[in-house]
C-alpha positions as CSV (number, residue, x, y, z in Angstrom):
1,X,42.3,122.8,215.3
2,X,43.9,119.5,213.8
3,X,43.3,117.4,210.8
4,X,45.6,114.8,212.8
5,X,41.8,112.7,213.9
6,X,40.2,111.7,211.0
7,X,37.2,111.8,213.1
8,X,37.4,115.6,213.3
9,X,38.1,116.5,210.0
10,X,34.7,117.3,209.0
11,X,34.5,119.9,212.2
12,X,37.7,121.4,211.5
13,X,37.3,122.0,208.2
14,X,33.7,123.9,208.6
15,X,35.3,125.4,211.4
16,X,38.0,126.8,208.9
17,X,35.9,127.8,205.7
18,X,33.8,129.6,208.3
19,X,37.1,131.2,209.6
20,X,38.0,131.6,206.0
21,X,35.1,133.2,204.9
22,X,35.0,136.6,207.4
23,X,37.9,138.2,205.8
24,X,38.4,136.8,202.8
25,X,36.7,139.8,200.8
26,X,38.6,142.1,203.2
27,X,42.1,140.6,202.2
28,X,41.2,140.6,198.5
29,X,40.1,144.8,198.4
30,X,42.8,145.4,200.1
31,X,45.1,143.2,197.9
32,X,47.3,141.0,200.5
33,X,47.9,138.0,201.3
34,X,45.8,136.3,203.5
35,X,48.3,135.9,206.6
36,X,45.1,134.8,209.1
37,X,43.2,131.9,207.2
38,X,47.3,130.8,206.4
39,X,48.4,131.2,209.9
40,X,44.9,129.0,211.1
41,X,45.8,126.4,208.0
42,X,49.1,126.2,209.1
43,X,47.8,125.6,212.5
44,X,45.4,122.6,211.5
45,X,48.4,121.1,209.8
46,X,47.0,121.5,206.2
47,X,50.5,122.9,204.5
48,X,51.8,119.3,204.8
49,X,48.9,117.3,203.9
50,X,50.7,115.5,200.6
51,X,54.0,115.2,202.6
52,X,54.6,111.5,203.0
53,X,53.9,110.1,206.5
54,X,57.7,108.6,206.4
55,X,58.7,112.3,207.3
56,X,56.2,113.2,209.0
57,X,53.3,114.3,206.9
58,X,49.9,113.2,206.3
59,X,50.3,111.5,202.9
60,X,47.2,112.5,201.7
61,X,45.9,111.8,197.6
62,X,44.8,113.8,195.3
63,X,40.8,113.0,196.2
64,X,41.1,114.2,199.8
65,X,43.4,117.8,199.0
66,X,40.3,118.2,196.3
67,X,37.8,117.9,198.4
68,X,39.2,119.8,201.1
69,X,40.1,122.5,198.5
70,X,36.4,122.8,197.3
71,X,35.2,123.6,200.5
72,X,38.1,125.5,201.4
73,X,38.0,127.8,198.2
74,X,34.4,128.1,198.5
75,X,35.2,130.2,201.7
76,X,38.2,132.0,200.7
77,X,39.9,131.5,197.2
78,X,43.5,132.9,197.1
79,X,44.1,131.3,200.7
80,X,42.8,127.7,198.9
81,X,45.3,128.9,195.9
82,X,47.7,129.2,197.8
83,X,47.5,125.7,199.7
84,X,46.8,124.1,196.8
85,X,50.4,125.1,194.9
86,X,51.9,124.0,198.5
87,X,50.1,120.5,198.0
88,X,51.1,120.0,194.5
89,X,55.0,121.3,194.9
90,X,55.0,118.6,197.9
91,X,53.3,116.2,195.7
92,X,55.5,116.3,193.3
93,X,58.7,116.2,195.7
94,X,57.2,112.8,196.8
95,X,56.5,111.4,193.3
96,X,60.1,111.9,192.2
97,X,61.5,110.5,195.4
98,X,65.2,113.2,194.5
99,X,64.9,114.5,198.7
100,X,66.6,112.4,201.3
101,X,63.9,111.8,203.5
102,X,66.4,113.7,206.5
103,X,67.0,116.9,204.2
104,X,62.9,116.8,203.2
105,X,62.5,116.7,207.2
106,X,64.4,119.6,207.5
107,X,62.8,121.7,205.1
108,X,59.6,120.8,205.6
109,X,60.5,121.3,210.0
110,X,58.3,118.1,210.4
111,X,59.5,114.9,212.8
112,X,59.2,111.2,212.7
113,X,55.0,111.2,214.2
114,X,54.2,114.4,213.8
């Protein structure tokens, strides 16, 4: 799964929250962290969503990480929590413009049109 087409979001994300959804009340009784759901975000590109597309993000606003995070954290909470911290820390990285775009690449492990 991607959120690279925009035309696919919509599937991908249903296709995630569903995902989400069948062990998010097993992670939480048992207290972890939910490795899974983050490993299939991770997958669909969703931990760089507010990265800037000049390092190879999807430079996404604060609308689009809400409304993905309402569906999201309808399925599974702490997983949404979780993304969510990643989208604001990355946010905030790119509002203060302090990274060299080559040192953000690095941390980040995203290319030029990725």
């Amino acid at each position: 799964m991607s959120l690279t087409a925009r035309t696919d979001t919509e599937d991908t994300l249903s296709a995630l929250a569903a995902s989400f959804a069948t062990r998010a009340e097993s992670y939480d009784r048992r207290g972890m962290i939910p490795a899974e759901s983050l490993a299939e975000a991770g997958a669909a590109g969703l931990f760089s969503l507010t990265v800037p597309r000049r390092v190879g993000g999807s430079g996404a606003g604060l609308a689009e990480i809400v409304a993905i995070a309402r569906q999201l954290g309808a399925a599974d909470p702490s997983a949404t929590l979780i993304l969510a911290m990643t989208w604001l820390q990355h946010a905030t990285i790119t509002r203060y413009g302090r990274w060299p775009d080559d040192i953000y690449r690095i941390v980040t492990r995203l290319r030029d049109g990725a």
